[in-house]
C-alpha positions as CSV (number, residue, x, y, z in Angstrom):
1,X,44.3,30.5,93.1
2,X,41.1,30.4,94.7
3,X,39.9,34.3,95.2
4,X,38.5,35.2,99.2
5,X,35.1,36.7,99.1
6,X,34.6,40.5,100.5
7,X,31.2,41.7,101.8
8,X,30.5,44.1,104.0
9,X,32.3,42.8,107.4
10,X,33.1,39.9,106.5
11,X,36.5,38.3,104.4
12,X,35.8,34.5,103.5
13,X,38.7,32.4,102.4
14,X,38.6,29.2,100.6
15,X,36.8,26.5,102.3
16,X,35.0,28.5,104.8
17,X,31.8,29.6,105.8
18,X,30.7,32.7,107.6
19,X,28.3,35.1,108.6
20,X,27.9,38.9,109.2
21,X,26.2,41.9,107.6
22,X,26.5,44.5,105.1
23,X,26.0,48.1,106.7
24,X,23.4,50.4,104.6
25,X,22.9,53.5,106.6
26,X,22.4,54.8,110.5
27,X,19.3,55.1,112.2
28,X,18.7,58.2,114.5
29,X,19.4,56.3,117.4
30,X,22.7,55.6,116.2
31,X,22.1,52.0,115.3
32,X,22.3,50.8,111.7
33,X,20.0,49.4,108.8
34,X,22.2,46.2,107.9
35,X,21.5,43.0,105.5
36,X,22.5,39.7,106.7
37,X,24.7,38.2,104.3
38,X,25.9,34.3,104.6
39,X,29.2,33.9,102.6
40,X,29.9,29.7,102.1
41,X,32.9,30.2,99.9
42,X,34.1,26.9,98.7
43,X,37.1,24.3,98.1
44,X,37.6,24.7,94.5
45,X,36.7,27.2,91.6
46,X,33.4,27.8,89.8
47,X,30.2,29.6,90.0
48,X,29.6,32.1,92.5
49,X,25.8,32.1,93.0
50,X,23.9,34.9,94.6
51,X,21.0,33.6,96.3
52,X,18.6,36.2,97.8
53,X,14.9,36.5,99.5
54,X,12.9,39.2,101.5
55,X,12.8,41.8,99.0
56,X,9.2,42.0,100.4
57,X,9.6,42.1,104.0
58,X,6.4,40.0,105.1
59,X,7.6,36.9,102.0
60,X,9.2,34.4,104.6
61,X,8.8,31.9,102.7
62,X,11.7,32.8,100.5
63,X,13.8,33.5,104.0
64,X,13.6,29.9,104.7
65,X,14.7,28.9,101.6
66,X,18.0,30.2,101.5
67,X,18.9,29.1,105.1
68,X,18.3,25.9,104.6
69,X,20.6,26.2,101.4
70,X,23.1,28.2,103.1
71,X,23.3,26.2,106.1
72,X,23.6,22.7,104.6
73,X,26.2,23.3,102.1
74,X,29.8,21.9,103.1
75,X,32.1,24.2,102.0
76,X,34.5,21.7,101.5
77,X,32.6,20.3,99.0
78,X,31.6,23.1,96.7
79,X,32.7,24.6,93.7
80,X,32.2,28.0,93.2
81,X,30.7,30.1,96.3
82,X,26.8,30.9,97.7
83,X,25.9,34.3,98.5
84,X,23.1,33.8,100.8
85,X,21.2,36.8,101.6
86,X,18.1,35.3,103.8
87,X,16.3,38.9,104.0
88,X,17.1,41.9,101.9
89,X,14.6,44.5,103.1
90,X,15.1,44.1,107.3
91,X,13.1,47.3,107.6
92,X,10.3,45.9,105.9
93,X,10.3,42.7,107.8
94,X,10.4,44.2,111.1
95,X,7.6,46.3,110.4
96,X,4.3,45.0,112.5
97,X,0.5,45.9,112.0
98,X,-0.3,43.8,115.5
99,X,-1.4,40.8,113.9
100,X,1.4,40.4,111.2
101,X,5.2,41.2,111.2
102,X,6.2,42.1,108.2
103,X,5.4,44.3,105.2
104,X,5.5,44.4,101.5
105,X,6.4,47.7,101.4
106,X,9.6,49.8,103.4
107,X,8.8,51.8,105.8
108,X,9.7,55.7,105.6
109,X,9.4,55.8,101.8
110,X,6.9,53.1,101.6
111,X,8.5,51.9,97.7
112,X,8.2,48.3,96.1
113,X,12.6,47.6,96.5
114,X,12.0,45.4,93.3
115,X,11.2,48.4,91.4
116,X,14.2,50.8,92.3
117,X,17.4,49.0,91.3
118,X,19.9,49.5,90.8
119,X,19.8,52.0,93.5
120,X,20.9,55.7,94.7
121,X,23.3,55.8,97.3
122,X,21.9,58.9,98.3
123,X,18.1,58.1,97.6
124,X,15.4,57.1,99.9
125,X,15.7,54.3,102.5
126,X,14.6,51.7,99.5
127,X,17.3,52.9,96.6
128,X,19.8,52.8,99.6
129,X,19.2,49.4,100.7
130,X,18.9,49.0,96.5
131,X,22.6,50.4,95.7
132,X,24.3,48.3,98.7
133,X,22.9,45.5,97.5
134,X,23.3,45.5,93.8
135,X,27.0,47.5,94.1
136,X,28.2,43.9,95.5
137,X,25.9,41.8,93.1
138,X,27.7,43.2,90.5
139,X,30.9,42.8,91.8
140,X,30.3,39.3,92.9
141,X,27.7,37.1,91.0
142,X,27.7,35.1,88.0
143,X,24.4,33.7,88.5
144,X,21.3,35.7,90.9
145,X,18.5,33.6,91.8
146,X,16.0,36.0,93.9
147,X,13.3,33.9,95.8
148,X,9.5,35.4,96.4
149,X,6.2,34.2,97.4
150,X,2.9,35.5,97.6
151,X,3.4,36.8,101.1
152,X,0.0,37.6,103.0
153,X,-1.7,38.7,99.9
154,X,-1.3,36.0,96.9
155,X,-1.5,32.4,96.0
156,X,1.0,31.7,93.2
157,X,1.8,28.6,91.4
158,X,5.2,27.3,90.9
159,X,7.0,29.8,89.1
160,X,10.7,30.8,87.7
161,X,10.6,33.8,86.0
162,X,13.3,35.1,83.6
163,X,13.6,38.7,81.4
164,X,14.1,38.0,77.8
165,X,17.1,40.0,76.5
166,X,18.5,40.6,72.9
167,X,21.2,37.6,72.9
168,X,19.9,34.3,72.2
169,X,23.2,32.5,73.5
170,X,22.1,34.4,77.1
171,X,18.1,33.3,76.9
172,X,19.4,29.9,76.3
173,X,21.3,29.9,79.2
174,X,18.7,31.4,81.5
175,X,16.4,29.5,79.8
176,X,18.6,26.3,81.0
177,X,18.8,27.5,84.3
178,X,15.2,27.9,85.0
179,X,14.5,24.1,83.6
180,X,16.7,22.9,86.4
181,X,14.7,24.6,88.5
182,X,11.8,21.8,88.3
183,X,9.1,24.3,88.7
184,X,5.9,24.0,86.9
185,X,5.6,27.5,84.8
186,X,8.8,29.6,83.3
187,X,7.2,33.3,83.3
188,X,9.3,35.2,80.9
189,X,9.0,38.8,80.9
190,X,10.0,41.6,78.0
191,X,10.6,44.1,80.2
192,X,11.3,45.3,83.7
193,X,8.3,44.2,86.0
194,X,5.4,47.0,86.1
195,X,5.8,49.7,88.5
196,X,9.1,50.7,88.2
197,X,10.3,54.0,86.6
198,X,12.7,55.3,83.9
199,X,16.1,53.6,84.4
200,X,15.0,51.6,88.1
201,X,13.7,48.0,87.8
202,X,13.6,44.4,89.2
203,X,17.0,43.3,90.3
204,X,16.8,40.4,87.8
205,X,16.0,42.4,85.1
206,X,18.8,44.9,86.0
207,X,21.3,41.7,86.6
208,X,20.6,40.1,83.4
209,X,21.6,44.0,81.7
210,X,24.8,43.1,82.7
211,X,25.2,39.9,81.4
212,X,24.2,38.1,84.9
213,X,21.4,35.0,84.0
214,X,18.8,35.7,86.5
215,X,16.0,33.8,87.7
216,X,13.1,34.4,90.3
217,X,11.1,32.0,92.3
218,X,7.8,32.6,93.0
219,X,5.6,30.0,95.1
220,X,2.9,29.9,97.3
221,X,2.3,32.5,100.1
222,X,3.0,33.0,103.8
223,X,3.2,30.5,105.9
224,X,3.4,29.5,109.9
225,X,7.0,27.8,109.8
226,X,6.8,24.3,109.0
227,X,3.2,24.5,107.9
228,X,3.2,23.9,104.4
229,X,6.6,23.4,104.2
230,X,6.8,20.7,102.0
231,X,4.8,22.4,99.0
232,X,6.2,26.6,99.9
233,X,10.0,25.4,100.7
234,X,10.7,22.3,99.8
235,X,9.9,22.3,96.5
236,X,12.2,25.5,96.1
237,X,15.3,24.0,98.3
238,X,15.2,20.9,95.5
239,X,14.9,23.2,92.7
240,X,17.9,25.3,93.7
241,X,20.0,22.3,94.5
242,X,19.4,20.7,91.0
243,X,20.6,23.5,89.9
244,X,23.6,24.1,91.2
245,X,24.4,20.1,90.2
246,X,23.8,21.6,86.7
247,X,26.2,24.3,87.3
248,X,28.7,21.7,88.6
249,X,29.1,23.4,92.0
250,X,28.3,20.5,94.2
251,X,28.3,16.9,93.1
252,X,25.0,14.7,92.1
253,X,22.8,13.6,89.4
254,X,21.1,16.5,87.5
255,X,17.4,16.1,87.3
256,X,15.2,16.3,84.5
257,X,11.6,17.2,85.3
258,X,8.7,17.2,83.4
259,X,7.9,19.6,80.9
260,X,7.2,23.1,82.0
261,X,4.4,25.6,80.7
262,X,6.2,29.1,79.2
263,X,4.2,32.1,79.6
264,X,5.0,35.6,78.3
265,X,4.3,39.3,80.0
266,X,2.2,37.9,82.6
267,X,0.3,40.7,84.9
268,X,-2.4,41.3,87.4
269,X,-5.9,42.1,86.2
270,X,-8.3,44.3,87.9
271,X,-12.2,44.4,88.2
272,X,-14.5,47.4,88.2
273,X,-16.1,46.8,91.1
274,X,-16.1,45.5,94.3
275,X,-17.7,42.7,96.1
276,X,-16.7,39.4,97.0
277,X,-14.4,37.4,94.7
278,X,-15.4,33.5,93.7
279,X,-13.2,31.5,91.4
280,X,-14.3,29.5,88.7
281,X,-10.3,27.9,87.6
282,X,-7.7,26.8,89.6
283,X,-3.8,28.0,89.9
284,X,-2.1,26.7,86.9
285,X,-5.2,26.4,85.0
286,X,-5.2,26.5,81.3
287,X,-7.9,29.3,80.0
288,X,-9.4,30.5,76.7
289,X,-10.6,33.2,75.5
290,X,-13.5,34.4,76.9
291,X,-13.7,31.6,79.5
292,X,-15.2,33.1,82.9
293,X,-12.2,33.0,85.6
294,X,-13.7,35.5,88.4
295,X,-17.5,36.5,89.8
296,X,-17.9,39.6,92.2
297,X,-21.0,38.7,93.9
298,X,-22.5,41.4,95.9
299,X,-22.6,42.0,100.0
300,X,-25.9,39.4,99.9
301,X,-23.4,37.1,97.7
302,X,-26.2,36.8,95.7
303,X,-26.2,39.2,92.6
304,X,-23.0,38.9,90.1
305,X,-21.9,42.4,89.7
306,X,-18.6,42.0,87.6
307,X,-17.2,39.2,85.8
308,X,-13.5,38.7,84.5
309,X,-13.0,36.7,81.2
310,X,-9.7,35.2,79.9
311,X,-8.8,38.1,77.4
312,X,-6.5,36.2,75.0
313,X,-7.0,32.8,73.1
314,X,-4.8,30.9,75.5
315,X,-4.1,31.8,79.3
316,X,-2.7,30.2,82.1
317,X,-3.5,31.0,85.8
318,X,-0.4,32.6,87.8
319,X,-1.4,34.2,90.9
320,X,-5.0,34.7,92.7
321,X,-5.8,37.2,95.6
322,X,-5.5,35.3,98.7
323,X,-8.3,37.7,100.5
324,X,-12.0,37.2,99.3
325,X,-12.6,40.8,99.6
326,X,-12.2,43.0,96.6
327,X,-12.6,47.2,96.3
328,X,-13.6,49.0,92.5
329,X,-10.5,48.8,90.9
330,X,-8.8,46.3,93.0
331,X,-6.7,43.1,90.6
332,X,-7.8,39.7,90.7
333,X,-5.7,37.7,89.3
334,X,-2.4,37.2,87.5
335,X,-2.7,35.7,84.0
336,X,0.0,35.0,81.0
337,X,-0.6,34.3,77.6
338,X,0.6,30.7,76.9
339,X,3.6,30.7,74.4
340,X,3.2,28.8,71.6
341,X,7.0,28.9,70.1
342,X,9.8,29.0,72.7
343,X,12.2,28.8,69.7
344,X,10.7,32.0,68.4
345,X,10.7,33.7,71.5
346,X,13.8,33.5,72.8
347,X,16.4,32.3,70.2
348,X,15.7,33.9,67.1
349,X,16.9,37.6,66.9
């Protein structure tokens, strides 16, 4: 018998659609920190798909994603059940500097949330938030697909990024996943993302520890909504469609798109001093060794005072800084190392 769905307030039955919140923890005014949660739980068995955005609070890109999922889907029609958490860190999104709402960091303990799962209940505001969230994951999802951009900060190409594990049989399957996708680059990391610590990571790298594939989108940056929809969001909302036609949770014909660019351990790189960036390559670019990517000119822009070279043979442009503006120390861009053999990465032991 179809099973009903139990998060936080809400009880979802077969064939319905609802939404509520999950409680995290009281403010002092009394009020609570909550997470919206959209539960479209469907006709018939199959695949329950968690499908979360605004780890980050100022990526709203990502928000607008999984509405327009979550509020399209007939329930009548599905197999399976969506999860739809449109914003994960509200804190964070509510948080205002005057000229922007919304932060990448939470407010009060001012942690990275895709570093601490999977949680403390009785942690900081960020592992809180982190064990609600990741208590029900666990409980709930076969699949987790957890949807970034480059928020205020970063320009990102098209991007699905998986952790590769020990099991072949499972990096197949993520591996599978991400293809549906239709994005440009798979990004496949060996490890929990940098700047987590001891046992606390990314939630897709905690996920896939428990046998959960798990995927993240990355794409773009902040937008005004629909600015730049078609390129930030749309290109996302088809990608997650296809794939949940190659899960067989809605009806359709599967897509195949073209061939997609693997990169391994990408991370940011950093200059030694500061300045004012220009680019010499393009998101997406292929780079070689050596091959100049970024100039910090000085205050005049006139003198080059740092230079940043592709470090390995082959490279492949990820992310660049959105901002011009760069202090000693500061990253300027996001580069992967081009994987040669898929085959050997991922599916032999």
């Amino acid at each position: 018998m179809k099973q009903d769905i139990h998060i936080g307030e809400l009880s979802v039955g077969p064939a319905k659609k609802m939404y509520g919140y999950m409680q995290v923890s009281r403010r002092p005014d009394g009020s609570w920190v909550t997470i919206p949660v959209v539960i479209v739980n469907g006709a018939e068995d199959g695949p329950r798909l968690w499908l979360q955005a605004g780890c980050h609070g100022e990526e709203v890109a990502g928000t607008f994603c999984v509405t327009e999922i979550v509020n399209g889907l007939d329930p009548n029609k599905l197999r399976g059940a969506v999860i739809g958490i449109p914003v994960v860190n509200t804190p964070a999104l509510m948080a205002s500097n005057f000229s922007t709402v919304g932060q990448r960091l939470t407010p009060g303990d001012f942690k990275n949330l895709n570093r601490v799962f999977p949680g403390d209940p009785n942690g900081s505001l960020s592992d809180q938030i982190a064990d609600r969230l990741f208590t029900e994951i666990k409980k709930w999802a076969d699949v987790l697909i957890d949807v970034h951009d480059g928020g205020w900060a970063l320009n990102e190409a098209p991007l699905v990024i998986f952790p590769k594990t020990g099991n072949p049989e499972f990096n197949r399957k993520q591996r599978d996943l991400a293809r549906s996708l239709l994005l440009d680059i798979v990004w496949v990391t060996t490890a929990s993302l940098p700047g987590a610590g001891g046992a606390l990571g990314d939630a897709c790298f905690k996920a896939a520890e428990l046998g959960i594939p798990s995927l993240m989108l990355e794409l773009s940056g902040s937008y005004n909504y629909p600015e730049g929809y078609e390129y930030s969001v749309g290109g996302r909302v088809k990608g997650i469609l296809n794939a949940m036609r190659f899960l067989e949770m809605i009806g359709g014909k599967v897509e195949n798109g073209k061939k997609q660019k693997m990169i391994v351990d990408a991370w940011f790189r950093c200059v030694k001093h500061g300045g004012f960036l220009h680019y010499k390559v393009e998101l997406g670019e292929i780079v070689t060794k050596g091959q100049v990517i970024a100039e910090v000119k000085d205050i005049f822009n006139r003198e080059v005072v740092d230079t940043f070279v592709c470090p390995f043979e082959n490279g492949l442009i990820a992310v660049r800084r959105s901002h011009p503006a760069v202090n000693p120390g500061d990253w300027v861009v996001n580069i992967g190392q081009v994987v040669e053999d898929e085959e050997k990465l991922l599916y032999r032991s």
